[in-house]
mmJSON file of the N, C-alpha and C atoms, coordinates in Angstrom:
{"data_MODEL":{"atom_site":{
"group_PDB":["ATOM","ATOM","ATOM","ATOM","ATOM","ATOM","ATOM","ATOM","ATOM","ATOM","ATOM","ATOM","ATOM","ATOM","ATOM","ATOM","ATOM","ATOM","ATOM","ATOM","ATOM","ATOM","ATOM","ATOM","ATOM","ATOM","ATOM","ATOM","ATOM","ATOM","ATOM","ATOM","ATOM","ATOM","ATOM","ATOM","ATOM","ATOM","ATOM","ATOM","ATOM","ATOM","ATOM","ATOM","ATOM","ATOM","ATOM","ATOM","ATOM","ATOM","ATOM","ATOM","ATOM","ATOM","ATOM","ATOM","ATOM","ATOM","ATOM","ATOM","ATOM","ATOM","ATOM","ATOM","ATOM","ATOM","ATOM","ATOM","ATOM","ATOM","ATOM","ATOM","ATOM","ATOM","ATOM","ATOM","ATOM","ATOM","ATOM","ATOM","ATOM","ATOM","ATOM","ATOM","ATOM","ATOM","ATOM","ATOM","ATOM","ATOM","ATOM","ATOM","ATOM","ATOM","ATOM","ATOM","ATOM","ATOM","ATOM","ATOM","ATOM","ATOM","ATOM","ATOM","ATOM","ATOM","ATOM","ATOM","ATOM","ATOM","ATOM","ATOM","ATOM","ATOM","ATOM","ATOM","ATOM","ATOM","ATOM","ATOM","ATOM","ATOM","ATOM","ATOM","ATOM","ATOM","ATOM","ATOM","ATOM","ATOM","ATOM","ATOM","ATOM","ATOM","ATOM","ATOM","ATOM","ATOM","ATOM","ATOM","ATOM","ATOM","ATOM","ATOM","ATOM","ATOM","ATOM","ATOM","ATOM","ATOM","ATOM","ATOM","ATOM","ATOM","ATOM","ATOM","ATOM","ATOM","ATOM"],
"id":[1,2,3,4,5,6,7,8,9,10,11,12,13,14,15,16,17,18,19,20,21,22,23,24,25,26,27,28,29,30,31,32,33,34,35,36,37,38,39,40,41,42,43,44,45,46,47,48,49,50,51,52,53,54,55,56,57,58,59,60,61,62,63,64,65,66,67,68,69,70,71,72,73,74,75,76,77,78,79,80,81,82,83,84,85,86,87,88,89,90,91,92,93,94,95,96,97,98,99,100,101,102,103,104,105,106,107,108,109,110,111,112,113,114,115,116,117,118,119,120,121,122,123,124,125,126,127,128,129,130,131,132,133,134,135,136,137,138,139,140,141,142,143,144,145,146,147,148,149,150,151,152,153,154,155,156,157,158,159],
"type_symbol":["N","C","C","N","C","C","N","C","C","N","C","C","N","C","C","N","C","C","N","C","C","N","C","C","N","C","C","N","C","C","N","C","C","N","C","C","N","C","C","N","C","C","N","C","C","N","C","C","N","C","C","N","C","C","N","C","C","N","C","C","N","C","C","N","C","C","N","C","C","N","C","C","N","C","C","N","C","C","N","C","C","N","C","C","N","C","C","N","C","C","N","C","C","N","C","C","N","C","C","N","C","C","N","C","C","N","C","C","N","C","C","N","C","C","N","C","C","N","C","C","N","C","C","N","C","C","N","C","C","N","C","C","N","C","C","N","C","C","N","C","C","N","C","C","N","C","C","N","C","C","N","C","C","N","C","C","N","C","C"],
"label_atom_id":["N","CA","C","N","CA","C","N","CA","C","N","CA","C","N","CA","C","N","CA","C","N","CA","C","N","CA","C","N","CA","C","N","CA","C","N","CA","C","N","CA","C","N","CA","C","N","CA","C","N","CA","C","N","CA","C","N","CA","C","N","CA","C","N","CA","C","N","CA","C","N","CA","C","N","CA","C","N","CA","C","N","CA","C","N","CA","C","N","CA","C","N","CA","C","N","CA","C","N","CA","C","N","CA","C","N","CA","C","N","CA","C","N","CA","C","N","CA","C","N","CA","C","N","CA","C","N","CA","C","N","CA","C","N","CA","C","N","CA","C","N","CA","C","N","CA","C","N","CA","C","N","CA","C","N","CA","C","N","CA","C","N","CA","C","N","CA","C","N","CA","C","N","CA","C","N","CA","C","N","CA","C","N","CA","C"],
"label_alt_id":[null,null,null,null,null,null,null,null,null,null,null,null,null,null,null,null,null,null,null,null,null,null,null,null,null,null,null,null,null,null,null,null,null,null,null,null,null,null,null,null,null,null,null,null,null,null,null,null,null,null,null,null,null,null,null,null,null,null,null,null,null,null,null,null,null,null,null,null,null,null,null,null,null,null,null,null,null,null,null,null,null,null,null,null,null,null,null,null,null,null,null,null,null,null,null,null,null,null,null,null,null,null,null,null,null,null,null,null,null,null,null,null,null,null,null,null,null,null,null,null,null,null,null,null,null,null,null,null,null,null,null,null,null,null,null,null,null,null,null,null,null,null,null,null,null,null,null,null,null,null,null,null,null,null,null,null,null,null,null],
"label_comp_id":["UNK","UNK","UNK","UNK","UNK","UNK","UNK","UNK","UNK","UNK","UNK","UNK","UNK","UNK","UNK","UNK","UNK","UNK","UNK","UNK","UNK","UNK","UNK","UNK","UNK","UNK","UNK","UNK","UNK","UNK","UNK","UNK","UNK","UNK","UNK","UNK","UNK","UNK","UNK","UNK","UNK","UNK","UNK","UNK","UNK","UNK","UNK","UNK","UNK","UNK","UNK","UNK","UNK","UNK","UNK","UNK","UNK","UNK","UNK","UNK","UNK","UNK","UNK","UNK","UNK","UNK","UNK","UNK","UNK","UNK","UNK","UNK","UNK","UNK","UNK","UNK","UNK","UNK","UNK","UNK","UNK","UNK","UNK","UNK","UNK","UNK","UNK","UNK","UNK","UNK","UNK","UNK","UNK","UNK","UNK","UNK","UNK","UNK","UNK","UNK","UNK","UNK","UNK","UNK","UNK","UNK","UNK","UNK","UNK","UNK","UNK","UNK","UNK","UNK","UNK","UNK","UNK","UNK","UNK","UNK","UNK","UNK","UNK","UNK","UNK","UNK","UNK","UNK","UNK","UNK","UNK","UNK","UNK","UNK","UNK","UNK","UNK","UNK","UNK","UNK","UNK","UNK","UNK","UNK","UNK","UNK","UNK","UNK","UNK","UNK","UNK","UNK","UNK","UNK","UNK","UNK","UNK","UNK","UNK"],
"label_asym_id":["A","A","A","A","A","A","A","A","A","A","A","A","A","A","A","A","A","A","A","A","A","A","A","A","A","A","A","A","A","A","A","A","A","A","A","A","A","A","A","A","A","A","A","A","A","A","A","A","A","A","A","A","A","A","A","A","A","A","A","A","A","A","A","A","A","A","A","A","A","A","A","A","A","A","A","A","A","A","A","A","A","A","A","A","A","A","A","A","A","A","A","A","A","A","A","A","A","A","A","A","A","A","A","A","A","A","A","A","A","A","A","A","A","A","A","A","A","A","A","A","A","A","A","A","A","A","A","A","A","A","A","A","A","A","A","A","A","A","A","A","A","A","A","A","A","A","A","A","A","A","A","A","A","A","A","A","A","A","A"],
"label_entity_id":["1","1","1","1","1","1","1","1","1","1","1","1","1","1","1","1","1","1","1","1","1","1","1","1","1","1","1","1","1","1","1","1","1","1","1","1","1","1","1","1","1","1","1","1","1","1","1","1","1","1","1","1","1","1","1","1","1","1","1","1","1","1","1","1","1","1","1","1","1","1","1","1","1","1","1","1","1","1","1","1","1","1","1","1","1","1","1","1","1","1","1","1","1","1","1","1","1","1","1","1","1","1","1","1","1","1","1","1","1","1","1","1","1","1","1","1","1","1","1","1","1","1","1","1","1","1","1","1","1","1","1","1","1","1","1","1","1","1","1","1","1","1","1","1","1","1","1","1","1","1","1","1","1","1","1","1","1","1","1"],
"label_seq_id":[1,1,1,2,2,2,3,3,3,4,4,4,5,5,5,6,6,6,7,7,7,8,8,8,9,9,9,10,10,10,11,11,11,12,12,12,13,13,13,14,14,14,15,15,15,16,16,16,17,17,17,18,18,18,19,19,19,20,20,20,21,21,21,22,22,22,23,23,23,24,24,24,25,25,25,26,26,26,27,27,27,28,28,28,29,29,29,30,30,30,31,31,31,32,32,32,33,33,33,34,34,34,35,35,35,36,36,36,37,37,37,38,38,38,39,39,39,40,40,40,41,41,41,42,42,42,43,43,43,44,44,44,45,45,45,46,46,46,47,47,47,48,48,48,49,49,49,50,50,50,51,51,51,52,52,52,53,53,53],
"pdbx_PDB_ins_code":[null,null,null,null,null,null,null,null,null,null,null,null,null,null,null,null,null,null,null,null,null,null,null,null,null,null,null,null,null,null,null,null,null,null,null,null,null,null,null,null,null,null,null,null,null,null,null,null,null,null,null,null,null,null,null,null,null,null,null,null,null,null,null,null,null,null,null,null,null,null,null,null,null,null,null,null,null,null,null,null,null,null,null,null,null,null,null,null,null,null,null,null,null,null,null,null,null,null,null,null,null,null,null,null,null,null,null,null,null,null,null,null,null,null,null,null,null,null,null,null,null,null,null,null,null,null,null,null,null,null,null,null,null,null,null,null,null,null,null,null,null,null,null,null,null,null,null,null,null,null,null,null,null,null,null,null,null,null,null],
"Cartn_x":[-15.157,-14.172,-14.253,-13.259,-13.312,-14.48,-14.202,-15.432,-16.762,-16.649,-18.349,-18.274,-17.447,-17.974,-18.276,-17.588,-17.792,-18.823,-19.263,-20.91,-21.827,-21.723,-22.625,-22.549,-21.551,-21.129,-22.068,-21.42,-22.554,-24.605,-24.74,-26.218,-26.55,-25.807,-26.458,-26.06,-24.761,-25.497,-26.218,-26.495,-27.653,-28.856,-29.417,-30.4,-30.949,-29.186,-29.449,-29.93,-29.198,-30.305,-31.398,-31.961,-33.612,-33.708,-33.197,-33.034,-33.638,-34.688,-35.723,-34.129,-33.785,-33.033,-33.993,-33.762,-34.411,-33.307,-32.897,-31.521,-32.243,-31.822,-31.783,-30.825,-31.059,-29.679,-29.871,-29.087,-29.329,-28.123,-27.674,-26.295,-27.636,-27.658,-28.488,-28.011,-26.516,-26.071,-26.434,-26.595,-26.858,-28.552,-29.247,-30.662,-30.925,-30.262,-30.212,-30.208,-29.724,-29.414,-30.975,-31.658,-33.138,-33.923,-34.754,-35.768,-36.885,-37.182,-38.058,-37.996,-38.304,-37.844,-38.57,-38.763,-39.92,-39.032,-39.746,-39.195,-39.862,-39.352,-40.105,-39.388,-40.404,-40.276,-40.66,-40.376,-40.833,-42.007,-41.348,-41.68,-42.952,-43.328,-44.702,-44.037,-44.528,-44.172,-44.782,-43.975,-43.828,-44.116,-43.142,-43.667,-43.132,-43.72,-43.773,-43.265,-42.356,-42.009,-41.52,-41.735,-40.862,-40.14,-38.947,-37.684,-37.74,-38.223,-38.25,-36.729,-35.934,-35.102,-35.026],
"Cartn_y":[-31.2,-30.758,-29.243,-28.443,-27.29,-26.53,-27.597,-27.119,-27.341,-28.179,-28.314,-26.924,-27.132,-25.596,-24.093,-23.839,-22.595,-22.573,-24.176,-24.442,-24.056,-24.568,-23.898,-22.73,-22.121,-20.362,-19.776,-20.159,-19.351,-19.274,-20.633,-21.397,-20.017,-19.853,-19.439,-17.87,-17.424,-15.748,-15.253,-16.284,-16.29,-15.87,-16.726,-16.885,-16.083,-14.983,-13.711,-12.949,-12.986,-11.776,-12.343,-12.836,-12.798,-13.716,-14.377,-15.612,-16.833,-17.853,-19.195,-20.003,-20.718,-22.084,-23.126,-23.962,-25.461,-26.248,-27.259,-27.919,-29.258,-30.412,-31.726,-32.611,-33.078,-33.703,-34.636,-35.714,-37.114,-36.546,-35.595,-35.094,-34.394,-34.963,-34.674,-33.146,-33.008,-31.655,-30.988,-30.857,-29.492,-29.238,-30.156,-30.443,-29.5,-29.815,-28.82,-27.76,-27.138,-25.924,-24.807,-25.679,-25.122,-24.729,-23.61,-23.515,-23.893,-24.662,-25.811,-27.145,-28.011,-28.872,-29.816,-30.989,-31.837,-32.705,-33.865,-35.239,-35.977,-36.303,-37.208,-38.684,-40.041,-41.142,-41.845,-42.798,-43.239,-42.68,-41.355,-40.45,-39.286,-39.978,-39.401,-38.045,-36.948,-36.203,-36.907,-36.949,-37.424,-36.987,-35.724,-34.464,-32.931,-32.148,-30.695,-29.877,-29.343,-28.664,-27.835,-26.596,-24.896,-25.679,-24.906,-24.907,-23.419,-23.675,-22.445,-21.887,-20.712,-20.615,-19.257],
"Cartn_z":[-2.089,-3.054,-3.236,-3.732,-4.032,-5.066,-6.559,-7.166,-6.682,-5.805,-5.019,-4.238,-3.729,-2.636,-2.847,-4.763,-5.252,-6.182,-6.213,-6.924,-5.752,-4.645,-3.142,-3.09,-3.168,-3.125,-4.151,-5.312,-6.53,-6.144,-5.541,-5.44,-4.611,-3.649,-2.202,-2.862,-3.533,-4.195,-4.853,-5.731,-6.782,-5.626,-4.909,-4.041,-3.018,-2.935,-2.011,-2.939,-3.935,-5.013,-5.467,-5.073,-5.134,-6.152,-6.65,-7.897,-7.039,-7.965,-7.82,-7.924,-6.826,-7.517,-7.078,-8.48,-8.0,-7.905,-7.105,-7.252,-6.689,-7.509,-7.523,-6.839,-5.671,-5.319,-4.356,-4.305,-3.22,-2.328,-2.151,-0.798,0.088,1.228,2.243,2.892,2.585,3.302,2.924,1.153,0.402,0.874,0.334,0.932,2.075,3.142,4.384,4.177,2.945,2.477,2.397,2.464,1.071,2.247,1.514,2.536,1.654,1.029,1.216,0.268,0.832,0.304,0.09,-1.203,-1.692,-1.972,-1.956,-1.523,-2.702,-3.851,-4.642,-4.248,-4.324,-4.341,-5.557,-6.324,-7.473,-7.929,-8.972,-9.257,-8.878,-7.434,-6.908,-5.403,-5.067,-4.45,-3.165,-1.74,-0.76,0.434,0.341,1.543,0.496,1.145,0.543,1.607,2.339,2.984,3.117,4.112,4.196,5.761,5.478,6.146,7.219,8.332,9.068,9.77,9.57,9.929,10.995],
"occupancy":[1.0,1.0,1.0,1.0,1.0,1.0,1.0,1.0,1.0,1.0,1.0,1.0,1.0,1.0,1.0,1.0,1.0,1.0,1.0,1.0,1.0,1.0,1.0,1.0,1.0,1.0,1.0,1.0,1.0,1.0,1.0,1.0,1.0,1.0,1.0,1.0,1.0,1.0,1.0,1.0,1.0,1.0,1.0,1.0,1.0,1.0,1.0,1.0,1.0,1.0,1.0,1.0,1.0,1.0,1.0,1.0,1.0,1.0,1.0,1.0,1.0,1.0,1.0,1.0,1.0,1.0,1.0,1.0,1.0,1.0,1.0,1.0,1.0,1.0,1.0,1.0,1.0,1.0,1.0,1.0,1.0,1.0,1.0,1.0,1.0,1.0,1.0,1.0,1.0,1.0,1.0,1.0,1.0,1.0,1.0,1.0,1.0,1.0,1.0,1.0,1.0,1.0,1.0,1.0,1.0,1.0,1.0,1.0,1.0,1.0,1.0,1.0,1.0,1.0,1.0,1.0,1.0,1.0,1.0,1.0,1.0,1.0,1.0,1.0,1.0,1.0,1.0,1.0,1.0,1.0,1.0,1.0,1.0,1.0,1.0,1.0,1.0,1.0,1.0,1.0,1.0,1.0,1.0,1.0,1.0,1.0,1.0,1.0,1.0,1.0,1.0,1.0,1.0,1.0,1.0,1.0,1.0,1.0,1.0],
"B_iso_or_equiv":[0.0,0.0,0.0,0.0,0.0,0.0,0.0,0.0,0.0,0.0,0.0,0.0,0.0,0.0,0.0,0.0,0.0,0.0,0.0,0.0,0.0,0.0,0.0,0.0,0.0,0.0,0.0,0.0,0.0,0.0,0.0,0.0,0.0,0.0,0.0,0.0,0.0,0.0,0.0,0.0,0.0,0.0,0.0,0.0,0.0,0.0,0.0,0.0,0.0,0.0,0.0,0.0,0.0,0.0,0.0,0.0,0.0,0.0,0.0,0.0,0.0,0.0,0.0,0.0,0.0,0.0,0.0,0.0,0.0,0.0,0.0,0.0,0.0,0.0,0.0,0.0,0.0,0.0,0.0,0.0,0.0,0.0,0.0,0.0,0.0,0.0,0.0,0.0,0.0,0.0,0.0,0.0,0.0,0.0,0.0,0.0,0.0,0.0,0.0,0.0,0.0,0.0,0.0,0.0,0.0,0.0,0.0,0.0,0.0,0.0,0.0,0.0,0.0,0.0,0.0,0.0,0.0,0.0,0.0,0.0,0.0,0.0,0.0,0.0,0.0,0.0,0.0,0.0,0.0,0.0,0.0,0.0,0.0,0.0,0.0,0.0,0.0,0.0,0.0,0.0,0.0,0.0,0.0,0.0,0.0,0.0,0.0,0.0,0.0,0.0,0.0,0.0,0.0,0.0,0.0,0.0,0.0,0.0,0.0],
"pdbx_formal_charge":[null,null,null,null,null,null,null,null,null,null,null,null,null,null,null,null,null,null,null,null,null,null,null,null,null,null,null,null,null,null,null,null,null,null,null,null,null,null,null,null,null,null,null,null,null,null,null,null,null,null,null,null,null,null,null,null,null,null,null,null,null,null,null,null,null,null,null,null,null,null,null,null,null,null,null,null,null,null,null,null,null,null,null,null,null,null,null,null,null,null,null,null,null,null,null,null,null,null,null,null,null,null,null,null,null,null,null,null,null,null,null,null,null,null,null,null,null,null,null,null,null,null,null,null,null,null,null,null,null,null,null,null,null,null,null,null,null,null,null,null,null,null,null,null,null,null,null,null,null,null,null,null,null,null,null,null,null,null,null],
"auth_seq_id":[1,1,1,2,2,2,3,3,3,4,4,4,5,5,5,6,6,6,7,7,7,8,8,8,9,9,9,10,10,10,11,11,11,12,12,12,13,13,13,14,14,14,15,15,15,16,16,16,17,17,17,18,18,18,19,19,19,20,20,20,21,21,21,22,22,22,23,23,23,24,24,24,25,25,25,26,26,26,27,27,27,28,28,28,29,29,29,30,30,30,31,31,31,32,32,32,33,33,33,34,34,34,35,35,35,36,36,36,37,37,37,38,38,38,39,39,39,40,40,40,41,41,41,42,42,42,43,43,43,44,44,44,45,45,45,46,46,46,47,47,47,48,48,48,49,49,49,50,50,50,51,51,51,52,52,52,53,53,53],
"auth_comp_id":["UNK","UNK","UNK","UNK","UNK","UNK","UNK","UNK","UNK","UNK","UNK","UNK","UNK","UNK","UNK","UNK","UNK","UNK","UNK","UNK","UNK","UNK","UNK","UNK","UNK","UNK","UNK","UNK","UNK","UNK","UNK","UNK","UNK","UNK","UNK","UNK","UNK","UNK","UNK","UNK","UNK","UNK","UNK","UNK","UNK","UNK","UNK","UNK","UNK","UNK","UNK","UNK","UNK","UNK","UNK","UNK","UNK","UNK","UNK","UNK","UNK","UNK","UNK","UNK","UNK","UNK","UNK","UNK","UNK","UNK","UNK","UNK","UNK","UNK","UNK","UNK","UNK","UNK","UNK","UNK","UNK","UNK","UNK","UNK","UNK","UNK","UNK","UNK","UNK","UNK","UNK","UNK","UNK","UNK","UNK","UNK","UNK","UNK","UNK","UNK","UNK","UNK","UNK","UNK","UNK","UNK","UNK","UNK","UNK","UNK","UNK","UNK","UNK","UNK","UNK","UNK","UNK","UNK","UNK","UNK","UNK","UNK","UNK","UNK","UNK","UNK","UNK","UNK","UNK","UNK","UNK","UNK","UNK","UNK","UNK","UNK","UNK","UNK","UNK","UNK","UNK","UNK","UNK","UNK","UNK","UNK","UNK","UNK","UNK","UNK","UNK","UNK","UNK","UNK","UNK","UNK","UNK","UNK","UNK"],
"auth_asym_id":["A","A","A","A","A","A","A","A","A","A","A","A","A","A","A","A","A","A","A","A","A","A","A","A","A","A","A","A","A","A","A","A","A","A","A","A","A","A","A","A","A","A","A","A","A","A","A","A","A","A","A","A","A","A","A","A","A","A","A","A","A","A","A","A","A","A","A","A","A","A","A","A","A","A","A","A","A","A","A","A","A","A","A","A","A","A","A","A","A","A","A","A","A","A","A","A","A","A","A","A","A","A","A","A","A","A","A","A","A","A","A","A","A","A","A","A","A","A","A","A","A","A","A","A","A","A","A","A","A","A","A","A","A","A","A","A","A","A","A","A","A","A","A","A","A","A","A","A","A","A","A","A","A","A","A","A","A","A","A"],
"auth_atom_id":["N","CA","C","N","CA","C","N","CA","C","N","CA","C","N","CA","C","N","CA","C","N","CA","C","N","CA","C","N","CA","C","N","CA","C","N","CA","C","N","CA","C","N","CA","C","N","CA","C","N","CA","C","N","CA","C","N","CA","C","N","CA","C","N","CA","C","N","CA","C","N","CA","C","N","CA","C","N","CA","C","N","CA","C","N","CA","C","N","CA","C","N","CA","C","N","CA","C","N","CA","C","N","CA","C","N","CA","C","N","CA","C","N","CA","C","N","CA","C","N","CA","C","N","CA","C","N","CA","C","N","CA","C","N","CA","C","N","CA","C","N","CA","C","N","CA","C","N","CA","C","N","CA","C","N","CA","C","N","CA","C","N","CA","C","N","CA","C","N","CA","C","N","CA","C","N","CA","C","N","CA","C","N","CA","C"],
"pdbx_PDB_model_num":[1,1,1,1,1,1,1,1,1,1,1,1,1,1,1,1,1,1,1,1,1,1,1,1,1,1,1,1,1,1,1,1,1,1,1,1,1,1,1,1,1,1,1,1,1,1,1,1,1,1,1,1,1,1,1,1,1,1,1,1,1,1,1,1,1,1,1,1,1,1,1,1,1,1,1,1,1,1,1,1,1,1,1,1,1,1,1,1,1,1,1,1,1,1,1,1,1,1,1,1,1,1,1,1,1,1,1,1,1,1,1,1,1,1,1,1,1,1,1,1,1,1,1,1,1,1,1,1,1,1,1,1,1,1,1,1,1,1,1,1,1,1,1,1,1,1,1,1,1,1,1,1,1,1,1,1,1,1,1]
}}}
């Protein structure tokens, strides 16, 4: 949708200026987004990972 994509837009300028996002989300695309990313499972952390790009 549109407002999704200028919510991604904002995420990812925030993030060039040097701004922490934490973002919560079951959309696997945005996920892709992160350079790193933690995986909780009933409520216990799963994997801990950096996103090498």
């Amino acid at each position: 949708s549109r407002s999704g994509r200028e919510v991604t837009e904002l995420i990812h300028d925030l993030h060039q200026q040097g701004h922490t996002i934490i973002l919560i989300t079951h959309n696997n695309a945005q996920a892709e987004e992160a350079d790193r990313k933690v995986r909780i499972q009933d409520g216990f952390i799963v994997s801990d990972e950096k996103v090498i790009r």
